[in-house]
C-alpha positions in Angstrom: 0.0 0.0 0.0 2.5 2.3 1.0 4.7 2.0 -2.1 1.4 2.7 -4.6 0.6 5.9 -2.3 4.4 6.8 -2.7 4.4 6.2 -7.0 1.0 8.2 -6.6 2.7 11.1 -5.3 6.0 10.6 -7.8 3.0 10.4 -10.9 1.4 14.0 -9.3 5.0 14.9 -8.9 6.0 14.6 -12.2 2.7 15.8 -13.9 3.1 19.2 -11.8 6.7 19.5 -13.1 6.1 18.7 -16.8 3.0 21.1 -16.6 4.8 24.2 -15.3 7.7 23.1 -18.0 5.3 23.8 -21.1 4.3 27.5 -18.9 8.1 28.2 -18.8 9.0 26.9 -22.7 5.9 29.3 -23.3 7.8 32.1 -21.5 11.4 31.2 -23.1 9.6 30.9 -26.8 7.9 33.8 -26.3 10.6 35.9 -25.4 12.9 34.7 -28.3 9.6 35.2 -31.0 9.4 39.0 -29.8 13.3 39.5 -29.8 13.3 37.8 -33.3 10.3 39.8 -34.6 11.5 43.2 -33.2 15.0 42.9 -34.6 13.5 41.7 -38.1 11.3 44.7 -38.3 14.1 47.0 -36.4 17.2 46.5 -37.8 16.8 47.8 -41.7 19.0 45.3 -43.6 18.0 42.5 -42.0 14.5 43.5 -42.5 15.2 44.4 -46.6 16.9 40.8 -46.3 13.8 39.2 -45.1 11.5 40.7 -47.3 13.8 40.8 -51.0 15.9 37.6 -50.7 14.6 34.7 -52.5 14.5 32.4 -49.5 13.9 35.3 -46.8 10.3 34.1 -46.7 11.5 31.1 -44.6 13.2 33.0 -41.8 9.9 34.1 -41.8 7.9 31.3 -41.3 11.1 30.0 -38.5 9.5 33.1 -36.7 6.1 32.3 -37.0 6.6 28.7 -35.8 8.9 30.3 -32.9 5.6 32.1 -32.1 2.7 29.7 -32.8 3.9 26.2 -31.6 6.4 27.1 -29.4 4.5 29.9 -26.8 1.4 30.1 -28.2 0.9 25.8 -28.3 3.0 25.9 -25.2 0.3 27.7 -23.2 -2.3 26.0 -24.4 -0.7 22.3 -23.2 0.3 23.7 -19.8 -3.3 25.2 -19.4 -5.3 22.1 -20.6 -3.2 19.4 -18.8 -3.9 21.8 -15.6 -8.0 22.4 -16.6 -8.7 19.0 -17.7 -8.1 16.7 -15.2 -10.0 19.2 -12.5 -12.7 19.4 -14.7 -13.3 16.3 -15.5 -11.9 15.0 -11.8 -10.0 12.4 -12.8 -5.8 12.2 -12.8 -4.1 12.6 -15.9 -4.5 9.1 -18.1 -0.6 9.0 -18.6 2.3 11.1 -17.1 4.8 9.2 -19.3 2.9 10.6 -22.5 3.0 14.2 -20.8 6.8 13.5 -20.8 7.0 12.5 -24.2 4.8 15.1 -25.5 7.0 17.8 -23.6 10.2 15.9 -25.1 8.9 15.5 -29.1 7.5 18.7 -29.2 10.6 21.0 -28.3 12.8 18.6 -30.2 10.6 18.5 -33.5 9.8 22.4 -32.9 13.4 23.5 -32.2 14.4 21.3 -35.6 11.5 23.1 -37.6 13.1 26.4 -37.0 16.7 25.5 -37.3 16.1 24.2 -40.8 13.7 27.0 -41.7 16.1 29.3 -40.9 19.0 27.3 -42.2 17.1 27.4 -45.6 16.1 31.3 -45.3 19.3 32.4 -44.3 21.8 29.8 -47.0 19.2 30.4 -49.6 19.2 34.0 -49.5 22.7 34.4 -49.6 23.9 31.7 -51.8 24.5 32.5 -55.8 25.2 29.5 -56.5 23.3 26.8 -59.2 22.8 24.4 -56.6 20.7 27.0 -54.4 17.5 25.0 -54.9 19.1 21.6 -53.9 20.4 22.9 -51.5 17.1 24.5 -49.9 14.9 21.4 -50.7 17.1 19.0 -48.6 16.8 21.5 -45.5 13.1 21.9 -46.0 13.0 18.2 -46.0 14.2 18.0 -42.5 11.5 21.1 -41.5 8.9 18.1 -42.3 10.7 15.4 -40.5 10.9 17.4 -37.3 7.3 18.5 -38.7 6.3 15.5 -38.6 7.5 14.9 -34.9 5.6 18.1 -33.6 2.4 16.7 -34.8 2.9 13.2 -33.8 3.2 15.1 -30.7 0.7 17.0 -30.5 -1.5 13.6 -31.4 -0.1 12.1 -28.3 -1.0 15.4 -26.0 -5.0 15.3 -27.4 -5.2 10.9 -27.0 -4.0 11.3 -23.4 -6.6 14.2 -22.3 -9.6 11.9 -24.1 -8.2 9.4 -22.6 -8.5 11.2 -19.3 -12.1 12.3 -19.3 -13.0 8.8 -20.7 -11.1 6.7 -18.4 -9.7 6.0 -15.2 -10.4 7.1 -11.5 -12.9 9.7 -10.6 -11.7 12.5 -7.8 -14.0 12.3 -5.0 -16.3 15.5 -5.3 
């Protein structure tokens, strides 16, 4: 008995944890997204860069993810893994797919935006023939890491069904 009460309060432990680690990778993402967006539409020739160079539309959309699935997503995971459990009065259906989801996400979203901005930033300065090549292989690995944020975010929606659907009810 005393060693399920004692990997009851490890599970809670953990679920607290990995919940306020999605509101701080909100806070962290957020922060770099406005830094990134003020300097692209601060400093001038990065900004002309951006906008003019062939590939500059992909440093763009590297923002944009920054933004969207890293604080934006991120807030929305750390709120629903808080509201769903107390409102449906039940304990989260898997901890150890909260820690996966945490993992796969930043890993797959951090990937995204390297490449993105790998592409952006090689493809707008490269003169070269083998530009395109070059761009399509690193937007390749934007979907493989793609790929891992949605697989991901799969994993987060099955384990909050899961949790209203089954398991143990909170008393009232």
């Amino acid at each position: 008995m005393t060693a399920s009460i004692e990997h009851d309060a490890t599970q809670r432990a953990d679920f607290t944890r990995y919940t306020l680690w999605f509101v701080y990778a909100c806070i962290i993402y957020s922060i770099i997204g406005f830094s990134w967006g003020a300097v692209m539409g601060g400093v001038p020739a990065f900004r002309y860069f951006v906008d003019y160079s062939a590939h500059g539309r992909l440093i763009t959309l590297a923002h944009g993810h920054i933004n969207l699935l890293g604080w934006v997503e991120m807030a929305i995971f750390a709120a629903l893994y808080y509201v769903v459990p107390n409102l449906s009065r039940r304990q989260i259906y898997s901890v150890r797919l909260v820690k996966i989801h945490f993992w796969m996400h930043n890993f797959g979203l951090i990937g995204m935006v390297v490449f993105f901005l790998a592409a952006g930033l090689i493809g707008g300065l490269s003169t070269g023939d083998n530009t395109e090549s070059v761009v399509k292989h690193l937007m390749a690995f934007v979907g493989i890491f793609g790929m891992l944020v949605l697989t991901a975010n799969i994993i987060w929606g099955y384990n909050l069904y899961k949790t209203t659907t089954s398991g143990w009810q909170k008393p009232a």
